[in-house]
C-alpha positions, 0 to 999 in steps of 0.5 A: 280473728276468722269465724272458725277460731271465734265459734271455737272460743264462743264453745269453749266459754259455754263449757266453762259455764256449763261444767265444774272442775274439781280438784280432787274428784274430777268432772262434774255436771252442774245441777242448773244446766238444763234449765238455762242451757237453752237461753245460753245457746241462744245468747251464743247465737246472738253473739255470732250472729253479731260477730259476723256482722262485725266481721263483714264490716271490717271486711268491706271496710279494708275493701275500701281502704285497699281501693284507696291505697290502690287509688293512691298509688295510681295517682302516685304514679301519674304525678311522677309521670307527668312531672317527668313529662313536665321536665321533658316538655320544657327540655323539648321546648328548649331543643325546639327554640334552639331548633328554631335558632338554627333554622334561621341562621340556615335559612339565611345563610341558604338565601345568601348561597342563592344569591350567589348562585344566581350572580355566578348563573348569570356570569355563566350565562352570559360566557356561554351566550358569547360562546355560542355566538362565537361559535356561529360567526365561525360556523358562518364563515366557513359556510362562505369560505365552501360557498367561495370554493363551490362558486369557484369550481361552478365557474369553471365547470361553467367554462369547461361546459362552454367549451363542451358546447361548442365542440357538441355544436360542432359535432351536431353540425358535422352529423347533420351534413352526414344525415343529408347524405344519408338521406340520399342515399337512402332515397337511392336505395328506395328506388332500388327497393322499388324496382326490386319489389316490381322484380318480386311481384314478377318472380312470385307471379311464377312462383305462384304457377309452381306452387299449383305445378307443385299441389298437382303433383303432390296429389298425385304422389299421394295417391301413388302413396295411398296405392303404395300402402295398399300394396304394402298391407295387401303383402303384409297380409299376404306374408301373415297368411304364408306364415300362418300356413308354414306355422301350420305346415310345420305343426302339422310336420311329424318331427321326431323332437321339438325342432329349434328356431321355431315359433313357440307351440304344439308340435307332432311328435313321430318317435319310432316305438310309440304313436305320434303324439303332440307335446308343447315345445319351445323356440329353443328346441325344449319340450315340456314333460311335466308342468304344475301351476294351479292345481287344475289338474289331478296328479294323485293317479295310478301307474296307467296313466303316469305311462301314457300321459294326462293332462292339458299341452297348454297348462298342467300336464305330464308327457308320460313315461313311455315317451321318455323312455322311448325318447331318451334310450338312444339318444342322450337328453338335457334335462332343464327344471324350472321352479318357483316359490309363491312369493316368485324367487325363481330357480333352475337345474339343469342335467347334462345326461337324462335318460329313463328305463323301460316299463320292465325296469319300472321307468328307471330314473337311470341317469342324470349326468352333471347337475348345475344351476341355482337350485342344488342337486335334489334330484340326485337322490332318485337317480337309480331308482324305480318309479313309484305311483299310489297302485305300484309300491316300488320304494325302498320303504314298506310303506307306499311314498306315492300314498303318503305325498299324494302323487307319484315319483322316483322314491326310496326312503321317499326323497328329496325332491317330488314334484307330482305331489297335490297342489298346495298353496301355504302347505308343506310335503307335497311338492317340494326340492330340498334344496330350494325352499327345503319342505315348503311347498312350491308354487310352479314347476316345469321340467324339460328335455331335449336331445344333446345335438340341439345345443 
């Protein structure tokens, strides 16, 4: 019984003590119940008190038989194990006799296959001992039968060597008899070489006397050399001074145009019409007009000096206009330009018909004939046309093309071409030919003229 059930009866008990059921009228308070209620809850308190007490020994008191049924069962448990580890001992104990049993048998029976192996070991010993043996006789016998052969062939190799001796003998013996004539022979020619040698120390005595014969004109053919030498750069210098002269003579000629086939230089000029003038020309007759090769020169000048010339004869120059009317209104002229680009691809033109008007004409590009070379027909736009410097507008526009470009040329609606514009080195516009290079600026220009006869 739990402790709550027990409180619970323990109360119902005082409640019966403590009030009466009537029949007939109901519940009712006992008159003595105030004085003895305390000592009853008292007494009641005594009785629990007790009844836990039972309560905790009955509880330790199952402990304990709990722990002795478990106890119990443990030994149960280990009783059964060992009487089945009981049972397997004696069931191994009997696997291992049996064991042991088989073991002998075997270990006698492997000690008799032993002593069989050993008997059949020993036979096989023995058959391979007789074996080896025999094989050794053999081996032994053909040795002696390769030594009977060798000692055979020995043999007669010998006696072929006996012959071969005899016969070498023979030969040594005919070789000698040849050296002893040898010898004389060459004792012969030994005396020969003798008296040659004496012949030799003659004829070099002679030779000797020739050789001084020989020095001694050989001193005197070079001093004849060193006269002739002499001679030779007295009239090469004498040829130098003549050439110098005839050069001289020859610039100092009035010719009419640049003659041909002579040195490259600066030549008079004698044109009737205009004073004599010097202009740069070339073996082949041509004479530069214009040339632009390092901006050393200013070429943004006024019409004054476009018609009578400016410039250096041996670097940047224009011959002017006048002479190249002057020039060209008799007599038809070749026109060459050269060009080149900064990075040095060259190119040419050449016209077979060049001729300029008069000043009254503005210096009219009035013709240019048939064009060729490599660099197209630029030019071929100013042809008909006035020339046109910064101070005389002569174009075919309202504005002045000369201003714009820097420098004077045959313009219209400006041109093609011009090359009298500034000197610009990576630039474009001013001195230019459209049809090598298009607007890019070049970096030398040379144009030049002769009269058609000079071809």
């Amino acid at each position: 019984m739990s402790p709550r059930i027990l409180g619970i009866f323990l109360i119902t008990s005082v409640l019966d003590q403590l009030y009466l059921v009537d029949g007939t009228n109901g519940l009712q308070e006992s008159p003595s119940s105030d004085l003895n209620l305390e000592s009853t809850i008292r007494e009641l308190n005594l009785k629990l008190d007790y009844c836990k007490i039972q309560l905790q020994i009955k509880d330790e008191h199952n402990k304990e038989k709990i722990e002795q049924m478990e106890t119990i069962y443990k030994l149960k448990s280990q009783l059964a194990v060992n009487e089945i580890s009981c049972a397997k001992e004696k069931e191994m104990a009997a696997a291992i006799n049996n064991l042991n049993m088989r073991l002998v048998n075997a270990e006698q029976q492997l000690k008799f296959k032993d002593d069989l192996i050993q008997e059949k070991v020993k036979e096989i010993q023995d058959c391979d001992l007789i074996k080896t043996k025999d094989k050794q006789i053999l081996e032994q016998s053909e040795k002696v039968n390769f030594m009977t052969v060798t000692i055979s062939n020995l043999q007669s190799q010998l006696a072929k060597s006996r012959d071969d001796v005899k016969v070498k003998i023979k030969d040594i013996n005919d070789r000698t008899e040849e050296v002893k004539i040898r010898d004389d022979i060459i004792k012969s020619k030994e005396k020969e070489i003798s008296d040659k040698s004496e012949q030799l120390k003659n004829i070099e005595g002679k030779i000797t006397v020739k050789d001084n014969e020989l020095e001694n004109l050989s001193a005197q053919i070079s001093t004849k050399d060193n006269e002739i030498d002499s001679l030779n750069n007295q009239t090469k210098h004498d040829l130098e001074k003549i050439t110098e002269m005839t050069d001289e003579l020859h610039t100092c000629r009035e010719w009419e145009s640049c003659p041909t086939g002579r040195p490259d230089g600066v030549y008079k000029i004698n044109k009737p019409g205009i004073a004599v003038f010097e202009a740069p020309c070339n073996s082949n007759g041509w004479m530069t007009i214009q040339r632009r090769q390092d901006g050393s020169v200013d070429f943004n000048l006024n019409w004054v000096n476009y018609k009578n010339g400016f410039g250096n004869l041996t670097g940047e120059l224009f011959i002017g206009l006048e002479k190249l009317h002057q020039m060209t209104k008799d007599k038809p002229h070749e026109l060459y330009i050269k060009l080149m680009k900064f990075n040095g691809e060259s190119a040419y033109a050449h016209y077979d018909n060049f001729q300029i008007g008069s000043e009254l004409e503005f210096y009219k590009l009035k013709s240019l004939g048939t064009c060729s070379g490599t660099t197209g027909d630029s030019l071929r736009y100013s042809e008909g046309l006035k020339f046109s410097t910064i101070d005389s507008d002569n174009d075919g526009i309202s504005s002045n093309c000369a201003l714009s470009h820097s420098g004077a040329w045959w313009y219209n609606n400006c041109s093609y071409s011009r090359l009298n514009g500034k000197y610009l080195r990576g630039s474009t516009g001013t001195i230019i030919w459209h049809g090598f290079g298009g607007n890019n600026n070049l970096a030398f220009t040379q144009m030049m003229i002769r009269p058609k006869s000079a071809l």
